[in-house]
N, C-alpha and C positions, 0 to 999 in steps of 0.2 A: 676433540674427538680422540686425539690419543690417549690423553688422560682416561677414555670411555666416561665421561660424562656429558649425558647428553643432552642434561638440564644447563650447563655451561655452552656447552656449542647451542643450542638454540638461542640462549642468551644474545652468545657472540652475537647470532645470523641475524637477531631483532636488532641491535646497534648495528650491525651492519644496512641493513634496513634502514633504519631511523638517517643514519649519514648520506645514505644515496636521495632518501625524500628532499634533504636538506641542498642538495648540486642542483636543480631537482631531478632524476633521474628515478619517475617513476616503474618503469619496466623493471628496472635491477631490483628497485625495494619490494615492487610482488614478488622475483622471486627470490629473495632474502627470507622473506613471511615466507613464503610455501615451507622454504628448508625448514623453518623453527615450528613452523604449524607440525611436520610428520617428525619431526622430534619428540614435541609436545605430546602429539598421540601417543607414538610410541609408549612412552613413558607416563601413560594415564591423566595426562596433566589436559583436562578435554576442554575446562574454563580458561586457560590461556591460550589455548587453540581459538577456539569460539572467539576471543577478544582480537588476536590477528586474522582472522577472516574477516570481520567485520570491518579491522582495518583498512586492509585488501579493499572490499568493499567502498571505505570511505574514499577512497584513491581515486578507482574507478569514478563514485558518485561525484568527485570535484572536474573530472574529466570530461562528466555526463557520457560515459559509456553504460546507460543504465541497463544493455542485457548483463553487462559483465557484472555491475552492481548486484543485479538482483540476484544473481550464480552466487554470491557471495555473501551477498545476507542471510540466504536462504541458507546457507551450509552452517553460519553462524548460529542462526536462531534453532536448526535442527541441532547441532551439538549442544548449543543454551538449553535446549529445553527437554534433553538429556541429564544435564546437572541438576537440573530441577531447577534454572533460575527463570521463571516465566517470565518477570517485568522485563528483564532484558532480549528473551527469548520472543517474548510478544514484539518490539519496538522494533526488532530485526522483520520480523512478517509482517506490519506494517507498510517499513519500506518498501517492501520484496510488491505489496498491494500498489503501493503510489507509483512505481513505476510500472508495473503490468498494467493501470489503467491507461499510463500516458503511453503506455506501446500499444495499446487498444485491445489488450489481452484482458476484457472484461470480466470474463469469467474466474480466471484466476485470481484475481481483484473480490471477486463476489465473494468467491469461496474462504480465503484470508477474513475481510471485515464478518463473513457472517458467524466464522468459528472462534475469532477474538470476541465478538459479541457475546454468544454463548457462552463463553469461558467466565467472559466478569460479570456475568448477571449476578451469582449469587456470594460478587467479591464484595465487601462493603465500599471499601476502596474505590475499585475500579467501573463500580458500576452504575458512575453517572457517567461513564463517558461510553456506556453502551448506545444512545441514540446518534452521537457522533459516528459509531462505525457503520449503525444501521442506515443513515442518512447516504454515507458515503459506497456503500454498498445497492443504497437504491438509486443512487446516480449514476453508478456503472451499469446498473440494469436500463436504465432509460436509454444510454449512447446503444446498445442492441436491439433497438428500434424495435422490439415485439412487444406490442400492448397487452396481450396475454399473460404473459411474464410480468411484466413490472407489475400486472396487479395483484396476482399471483404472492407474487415478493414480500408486496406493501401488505396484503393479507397474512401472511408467514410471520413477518415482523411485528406485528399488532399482536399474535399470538405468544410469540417467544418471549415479547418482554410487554406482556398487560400495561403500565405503565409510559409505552409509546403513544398509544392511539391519544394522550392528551397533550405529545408535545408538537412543540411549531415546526419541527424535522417532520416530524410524520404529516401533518398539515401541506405543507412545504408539497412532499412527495405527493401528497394525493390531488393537487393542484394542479402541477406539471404533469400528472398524468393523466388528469382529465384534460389540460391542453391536448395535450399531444394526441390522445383518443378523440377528440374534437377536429385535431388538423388546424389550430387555433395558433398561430405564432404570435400575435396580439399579444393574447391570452397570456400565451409564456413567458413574454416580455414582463409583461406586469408584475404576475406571482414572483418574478426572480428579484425585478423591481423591490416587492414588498418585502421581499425577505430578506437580501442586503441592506434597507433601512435601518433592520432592527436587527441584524446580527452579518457582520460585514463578512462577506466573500471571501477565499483565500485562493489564489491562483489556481491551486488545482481546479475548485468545486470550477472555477467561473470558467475553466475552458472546459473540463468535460459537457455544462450546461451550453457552452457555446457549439460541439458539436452535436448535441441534443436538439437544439436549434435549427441549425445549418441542415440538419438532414431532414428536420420538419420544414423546415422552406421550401426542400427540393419536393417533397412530398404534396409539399402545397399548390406548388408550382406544378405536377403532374397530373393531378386533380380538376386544377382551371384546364389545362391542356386536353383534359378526357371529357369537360365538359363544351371544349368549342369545336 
């Protein structure tokens, strides 16, 4: 700082940082990172800012404080995708989704997979993994229990990407929502059944499906009740 450089003091504040991770003494190392993050700003430097939020972020994320996470991805991916680096900028809104779904912040979740989707339809790249976000955006929609909506959705996504309606995602989704429009927890068993056979589960899909479930039981269960 005396030197007025303050590409060197942010420096410093990241090894300073780095050695408090290492005690482990995370509290000090966020705010090591904040100092070298408004340095970084300061000084235009907005992709080595973005790289210590995301940081920040990771810290949080091995902590599992995932509101502070997602504060901080989100800060990251919006500076990312300021620089114009979207792969990175995308993989930050992702998280920022995974963990608003497991906070049961559906929507914000919806909104995330549906605008990454859009984005890489027309990436050559990126866009076979557009039925993965559609998929995971129509799971968020199911845990909001309105049948309306999720068909609504599964219609919208058929639309945006012509190419969905022939895969086992979109299948998938239209299965579990005829259960659940049924009041069918059988039903739902099965489809989820059929569908981890051939393409296995990964912890998120199978607890949001599991409160998908749980709330159609209660459901079920209120149904027999209305009818004795």
């Amino acid at each position: 700082m005396q030197l007025d450089s303050k590409h060197e003091a942010a420096a410093a504040y990241v090894d300073a940082a780095n050695a408090y991770k290492k005690k482990p003494d995370s509290q000090a190392a966020v705010r090591m990172m904040i100092m070298a993050i408004q340095m970084f700003e300061d000084i235009g430097r907005l992709s080595m800012a973005a790289k210590h939020y995301k940081d920040i972020a990771d810290i949080y994320e091995k902590e599992e404080d995932y509101p502070k996470a997602m504060e901080y991805y989100d800060k990251a991916a919006d500076l990312y995708s300021g620089e114009n680096v979207d792969s990175t900028s995308n993989q930050c809104k992702l998280k920022v989704a995974q963990y608003a779904a497991q906070l049961e912040q559906y929507d914000k979740a919806i909104a995330i997979y549906e605008a990454i989707a859009k984005h890489s339809m027309n990436n050559n790249l990126l866009k076979y993994s557009v039925k993965g976000y559609l998929l995971n955006a129509g799971l968020c929609q199911l845990c909001g229990n309105d049948d309306i909506k999720v068909e609504n959705a599964i219609q919208y996504y058929q639309e945006l990407d012509p190419t969905f309606s022939g895969t086992r995602e979109c299948k998938f989704l239209q299965d579990l929502a005829a259960a659940t429009a049924e009041v069918d927890v059988d039903k739902f068993t099965d489809v989820v059944k059929e569908f981890d056979s051939m393409s296995r589960l990964d912890q998120w899909k199978t607890t949001l499906l599991l409160r998908a479930k749980n709330a159609l039981k209660n459901k079920e269960q209120n149904d027999d009740e209305d009818l004795t």
